[in-house]
C-alpha positions as CSV (number, residue, x, y, z in Angstrom):
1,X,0.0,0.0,0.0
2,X,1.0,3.4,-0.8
3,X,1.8,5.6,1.9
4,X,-1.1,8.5,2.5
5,X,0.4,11.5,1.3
6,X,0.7,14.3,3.7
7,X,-2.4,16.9,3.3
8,X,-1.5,20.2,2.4
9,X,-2.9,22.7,5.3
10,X,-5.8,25.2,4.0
11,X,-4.5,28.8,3.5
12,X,-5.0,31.7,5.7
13,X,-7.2,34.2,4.5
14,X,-4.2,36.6,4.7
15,X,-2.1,34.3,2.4
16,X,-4.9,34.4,0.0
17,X,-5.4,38.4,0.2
18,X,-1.2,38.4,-0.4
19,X,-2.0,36.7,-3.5
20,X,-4.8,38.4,-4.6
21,X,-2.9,41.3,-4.4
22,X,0.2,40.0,-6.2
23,X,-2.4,38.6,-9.0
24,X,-3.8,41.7,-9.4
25,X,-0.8,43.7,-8.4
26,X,-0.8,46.6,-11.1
27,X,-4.7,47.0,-10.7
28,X,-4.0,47.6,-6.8
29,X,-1.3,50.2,-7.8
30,X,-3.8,52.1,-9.9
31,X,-6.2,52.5,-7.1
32,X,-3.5,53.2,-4.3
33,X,-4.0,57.1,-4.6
34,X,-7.4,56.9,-4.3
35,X,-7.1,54.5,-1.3
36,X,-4.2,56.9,0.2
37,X,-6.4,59.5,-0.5
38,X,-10.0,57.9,1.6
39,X,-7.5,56.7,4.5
40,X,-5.7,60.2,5.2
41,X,-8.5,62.5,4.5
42,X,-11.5,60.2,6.1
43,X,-10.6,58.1,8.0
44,X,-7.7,59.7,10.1
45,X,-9.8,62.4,10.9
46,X,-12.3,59.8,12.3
47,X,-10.6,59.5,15.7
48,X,-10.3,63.4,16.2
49,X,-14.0,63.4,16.4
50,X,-13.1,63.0,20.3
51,X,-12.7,66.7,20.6
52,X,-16.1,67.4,20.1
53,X,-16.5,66.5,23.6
54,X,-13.9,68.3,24.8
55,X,-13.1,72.0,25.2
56,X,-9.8,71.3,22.7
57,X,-6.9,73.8,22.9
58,X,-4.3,73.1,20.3
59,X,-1.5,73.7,23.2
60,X,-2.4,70.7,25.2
61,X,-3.9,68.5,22.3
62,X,-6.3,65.7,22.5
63,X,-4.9,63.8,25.0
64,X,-4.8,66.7,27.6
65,X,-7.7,68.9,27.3
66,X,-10.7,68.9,29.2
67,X,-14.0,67.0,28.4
68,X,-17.0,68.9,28.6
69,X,-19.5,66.2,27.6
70,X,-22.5,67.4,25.3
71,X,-22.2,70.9,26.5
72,X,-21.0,72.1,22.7
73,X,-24.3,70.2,21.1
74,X,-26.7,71.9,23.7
75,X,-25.4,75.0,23.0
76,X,-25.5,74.8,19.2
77,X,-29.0,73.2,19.7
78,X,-29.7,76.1,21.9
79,X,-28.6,78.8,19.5
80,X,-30.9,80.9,17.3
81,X,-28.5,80.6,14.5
82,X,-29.3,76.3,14.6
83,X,-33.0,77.0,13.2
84,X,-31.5,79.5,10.6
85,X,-29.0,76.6,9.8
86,X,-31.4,73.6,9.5
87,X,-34.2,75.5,7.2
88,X,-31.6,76.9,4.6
89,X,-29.8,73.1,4.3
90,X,-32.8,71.3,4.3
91,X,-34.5,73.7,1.7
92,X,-31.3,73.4,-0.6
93,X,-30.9,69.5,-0.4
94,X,-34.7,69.2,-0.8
95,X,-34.7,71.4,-4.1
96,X,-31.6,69.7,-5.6
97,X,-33.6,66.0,-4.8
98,X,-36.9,67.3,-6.1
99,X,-35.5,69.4,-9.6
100,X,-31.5,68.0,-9.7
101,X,-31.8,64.6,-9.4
102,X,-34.2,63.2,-11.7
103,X,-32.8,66.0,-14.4
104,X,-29.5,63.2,-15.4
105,X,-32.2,60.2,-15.0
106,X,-34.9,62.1,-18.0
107,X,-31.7,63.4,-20.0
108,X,-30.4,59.6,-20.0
109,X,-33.4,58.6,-21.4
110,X,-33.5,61.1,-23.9
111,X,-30.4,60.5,-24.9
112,X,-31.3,56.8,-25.3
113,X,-33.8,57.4,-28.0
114,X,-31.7,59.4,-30.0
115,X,-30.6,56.8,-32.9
116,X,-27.5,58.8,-34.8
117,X,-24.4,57.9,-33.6
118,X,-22.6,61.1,-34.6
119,X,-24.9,63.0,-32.9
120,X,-25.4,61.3,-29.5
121,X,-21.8,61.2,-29.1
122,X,-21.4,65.2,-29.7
123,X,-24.3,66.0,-26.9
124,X,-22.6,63.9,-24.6
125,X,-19.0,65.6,-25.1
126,X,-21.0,68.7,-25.0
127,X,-22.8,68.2,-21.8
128,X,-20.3,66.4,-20.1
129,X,-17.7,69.8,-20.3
130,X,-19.1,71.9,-17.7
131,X,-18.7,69.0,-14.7
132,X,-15.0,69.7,-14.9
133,X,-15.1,73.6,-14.5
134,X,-14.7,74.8,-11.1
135,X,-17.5,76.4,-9.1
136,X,-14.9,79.5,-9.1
137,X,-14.8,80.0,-12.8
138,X,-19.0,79.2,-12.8
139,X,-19.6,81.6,-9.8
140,X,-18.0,84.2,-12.5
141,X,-19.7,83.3,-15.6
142,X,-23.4,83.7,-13.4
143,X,-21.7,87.2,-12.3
144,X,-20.9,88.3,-15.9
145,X,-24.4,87.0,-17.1
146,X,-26.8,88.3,-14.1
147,X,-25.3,91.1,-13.0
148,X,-27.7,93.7,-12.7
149,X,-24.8,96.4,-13.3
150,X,-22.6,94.4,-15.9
151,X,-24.4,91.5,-16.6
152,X,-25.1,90.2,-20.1
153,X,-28.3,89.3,-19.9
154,X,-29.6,92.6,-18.2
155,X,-27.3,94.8,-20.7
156,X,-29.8,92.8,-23.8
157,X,-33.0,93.7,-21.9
158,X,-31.8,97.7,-21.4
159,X,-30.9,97.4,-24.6
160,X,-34.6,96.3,-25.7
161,X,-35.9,98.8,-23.6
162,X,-37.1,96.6,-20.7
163,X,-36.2,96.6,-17.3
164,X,-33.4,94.5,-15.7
165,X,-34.1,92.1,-12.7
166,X,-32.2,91.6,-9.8
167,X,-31.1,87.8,-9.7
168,X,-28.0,87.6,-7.6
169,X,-29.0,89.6,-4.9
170,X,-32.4,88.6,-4.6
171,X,-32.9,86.5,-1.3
172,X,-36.1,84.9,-3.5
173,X,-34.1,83.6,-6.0
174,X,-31.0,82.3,-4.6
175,X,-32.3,78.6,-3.9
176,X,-33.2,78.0,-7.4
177,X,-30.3,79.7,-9.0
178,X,-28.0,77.3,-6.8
179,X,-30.1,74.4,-7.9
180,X,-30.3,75.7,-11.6
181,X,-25.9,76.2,-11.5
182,X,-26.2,72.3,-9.7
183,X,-28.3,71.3,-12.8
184,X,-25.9,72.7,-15.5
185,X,-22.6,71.6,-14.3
186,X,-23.8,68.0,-13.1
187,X,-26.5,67.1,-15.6
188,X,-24.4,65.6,-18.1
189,X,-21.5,63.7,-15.6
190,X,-24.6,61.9,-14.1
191,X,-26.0,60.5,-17.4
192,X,-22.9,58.7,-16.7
193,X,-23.9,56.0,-14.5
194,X,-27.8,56.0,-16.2
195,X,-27.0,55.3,-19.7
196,X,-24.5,52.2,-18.4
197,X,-28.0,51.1,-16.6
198,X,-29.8,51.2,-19.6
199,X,-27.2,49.8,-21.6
200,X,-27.4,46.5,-19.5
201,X,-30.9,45.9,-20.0
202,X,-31.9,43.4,-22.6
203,X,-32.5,44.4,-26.2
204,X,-34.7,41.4,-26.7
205,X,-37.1,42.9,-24.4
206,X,-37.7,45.8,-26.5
207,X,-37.8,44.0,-29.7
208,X,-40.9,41.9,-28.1
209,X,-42.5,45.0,-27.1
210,X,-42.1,46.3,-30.6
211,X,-44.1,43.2,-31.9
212,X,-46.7,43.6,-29.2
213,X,-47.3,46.9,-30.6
214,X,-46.0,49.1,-28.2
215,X,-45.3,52.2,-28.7
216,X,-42.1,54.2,-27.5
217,X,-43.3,55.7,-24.4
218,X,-44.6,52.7,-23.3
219,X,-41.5,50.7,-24.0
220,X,-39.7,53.6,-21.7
221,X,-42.2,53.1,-18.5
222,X,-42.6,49.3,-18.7
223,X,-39.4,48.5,-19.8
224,X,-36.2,51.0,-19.2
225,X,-37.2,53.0,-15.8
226,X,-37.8,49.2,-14.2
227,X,-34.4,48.1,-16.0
228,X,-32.8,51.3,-14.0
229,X,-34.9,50.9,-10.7
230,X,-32.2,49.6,-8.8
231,X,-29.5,52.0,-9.6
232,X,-31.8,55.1,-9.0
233,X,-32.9,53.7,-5.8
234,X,-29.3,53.4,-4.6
235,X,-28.2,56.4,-5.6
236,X,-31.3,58.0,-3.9
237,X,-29.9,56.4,-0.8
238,X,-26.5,58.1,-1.0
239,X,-28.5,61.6,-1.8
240,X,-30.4,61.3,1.3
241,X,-27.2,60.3,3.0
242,X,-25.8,64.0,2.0
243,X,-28.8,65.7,2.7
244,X,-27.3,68.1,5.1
245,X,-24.1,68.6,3.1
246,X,-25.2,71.0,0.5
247,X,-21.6,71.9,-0.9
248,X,-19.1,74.3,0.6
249,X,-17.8,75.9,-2.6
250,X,-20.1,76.9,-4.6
251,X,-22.9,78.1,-1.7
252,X,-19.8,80.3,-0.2
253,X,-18.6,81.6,-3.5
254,X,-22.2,82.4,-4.3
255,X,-23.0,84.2,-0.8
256,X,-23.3,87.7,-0.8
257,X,-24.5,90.1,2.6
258,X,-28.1,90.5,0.7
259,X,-28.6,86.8,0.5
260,X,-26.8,85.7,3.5
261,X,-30.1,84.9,5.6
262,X,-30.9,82.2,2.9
263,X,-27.3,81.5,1.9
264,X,-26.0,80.8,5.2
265,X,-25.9,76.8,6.2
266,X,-24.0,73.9,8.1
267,X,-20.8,73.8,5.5
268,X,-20.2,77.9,5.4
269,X,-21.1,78.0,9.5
270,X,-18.2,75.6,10.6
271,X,-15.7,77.1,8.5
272,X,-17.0,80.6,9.9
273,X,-16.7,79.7,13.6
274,X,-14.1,76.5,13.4
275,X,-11.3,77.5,10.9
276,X,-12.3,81.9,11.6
277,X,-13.0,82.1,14.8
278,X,-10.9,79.0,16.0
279,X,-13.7,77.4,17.8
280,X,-12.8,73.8,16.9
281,X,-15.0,71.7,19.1
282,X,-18.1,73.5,18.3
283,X,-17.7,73.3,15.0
284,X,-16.5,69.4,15.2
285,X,-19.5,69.0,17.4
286,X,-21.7,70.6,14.1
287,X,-19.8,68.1,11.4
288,X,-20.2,65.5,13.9
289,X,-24.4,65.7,14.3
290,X,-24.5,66.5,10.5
291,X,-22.8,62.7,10.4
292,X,-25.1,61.2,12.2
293,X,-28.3,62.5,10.6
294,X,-26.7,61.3,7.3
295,X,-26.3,57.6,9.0
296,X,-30.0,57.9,10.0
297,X,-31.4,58.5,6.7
298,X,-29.1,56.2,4.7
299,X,-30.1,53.1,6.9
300,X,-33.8,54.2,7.2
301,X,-34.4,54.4,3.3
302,X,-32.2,51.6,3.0
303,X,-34.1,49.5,5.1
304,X,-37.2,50.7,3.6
305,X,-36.1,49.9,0.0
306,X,-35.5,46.0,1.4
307,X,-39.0,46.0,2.8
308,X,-40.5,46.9,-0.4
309,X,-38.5,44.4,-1.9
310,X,-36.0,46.1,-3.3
311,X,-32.3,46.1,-3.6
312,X,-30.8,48.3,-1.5
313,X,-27.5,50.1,-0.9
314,X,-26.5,47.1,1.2
């Protein structure tokens, strides 16, 4: 009889990962700066949320000053400035999820009917151009074409005899004209991810509703919106998850002292009292609660997308 051969022992999960990662090796190296990129500026931060509870003093650090418990949150809570705050987010992240986020899903499927190449390709190219401008350079193009002293738009109605109209310092109109900017320089990046939706769905399914007799609307509702159900449900997740992050850049850029009682919200406040003023806890303590109400939403819809029997974000 043959002698039993020794059995080889099962590999570690860290022996597999090792050669995962030297299978894949150049594929890990392309992704490294984005990695690099998520630990240092996300994740690091992560364990200086501490000083939220503290009253932090760069001279004695984390480790050595004082905790103060919730006393930053009931004050911010307690401020008048908090109501101000939550009404001007709210209102922008409500107008960008009622008017900007459908806009890239009914583009997409515009852009899926249209049948020449040639030309589908150009609007595309054409659309996709003003996602990689900066909010600087578009703050300054909405100055030189609403200014009601210099603007391009009001010099054409003067010059037609008509009265110019007040957009940029209008407290009225500043929601929508963020939301409109929002609309024009993301439209066209987030046909992106809709168009690669639609492209997976299968042809066959149209040609069938083509010999049922069905016309091209109906071949949209029954056939292409359920084919991209799933993606817009998860990115509706991740929108609700940024709800009270309305964007830095372009709101401060924007901001002006006759708008700043609509203009003013979480992202502009902390760097007005935190990186200004030097008030670091309070202003961890705000990022900190804006966090958690993101974590609250994104596992509530979640969990309400499974119960409905859909496929959710995780």
């Amino acid at each position: 009889m043959e002698p039993d051969k020794p059995q080889s022992k099962p590999e570690g999960k860290y022996s597999l990962l090792w050669k995962d990662v030297r299978r894949d090796k150049y594929l890990y190296f392309l992704a490294l700066p984005g990695i690099l990129f998520f630990i240092i500026f996300k994740y690091i931060p992560i364990t200086n949320l501490v000083i939220a509870f503290q009253d932090y003093s760069p001279y004695f650090g984390v480790l050595d000053s004082p905790w103060v418990g919730f006393e930053h949150f009931a004050r911010f809570f307690a401020h008048d400035d908090f109501y101000i705050l939550l009404r001007n987010t709210l209102g922008i992240s409500l107008m960008n999820l009622v008017f900007f986020f459908p806009a890239p899903i009914i583009l997409s499927l515009m852009l899926n009917e249209v049948r020449n190449a040639i030309v589908k390709r150009t609007v595309q190219s054409l659309i996709y151009i003003p996602h990689f401008l900066s909010w600087v350079l578009i703050s300054g193009l909405t100055f030189l074409m609403f200014s009601q002293s210099e603007g391009l738009v009001n010099k054409a109605l003067v010059s037609m005899g008509k009265d110019t109209f007040d957009l940029l310092t209008n407290p009225d109109y500043f929601w929508g004209l963020l939301t409109a900017q929002s609309i024009w320089k993301e439209i066209g990046w987030g046909t992106i991810i809709f168009l690669a939706a639609i492209a997976g769905i299968d042809p066959q399914l149209h040609e069938a509703a083509v010999m049922d007799g069905a016309g091209r609307m109906r071949r949209i509702w029954h056939i292409t919106l359920p084919g991209m159900r799933n993606v817009i449900i998860i990115l509706f997740i991740l929108r609700l998850g940024a709800i009270m992050d309305t964007g830095f850049e372009q709101i401060y850029l924007m901001m002006n002292a006759a708008v700043s009682n609509v203009a003013e919200v979480f992202d502009t406040y902390v760097y007005r009292i935190g990186i200004k003023q030097g008030e670091f806890s309070y202003s961890t303590a705000i990022g900190l609660f804006k966090s958690i109400v993101g974590v609250i939403l994104v596992v509530s819809a979640n969990k309400i997308a499974k119960r409905f029997g859909q496929d959710g974000l995780y």
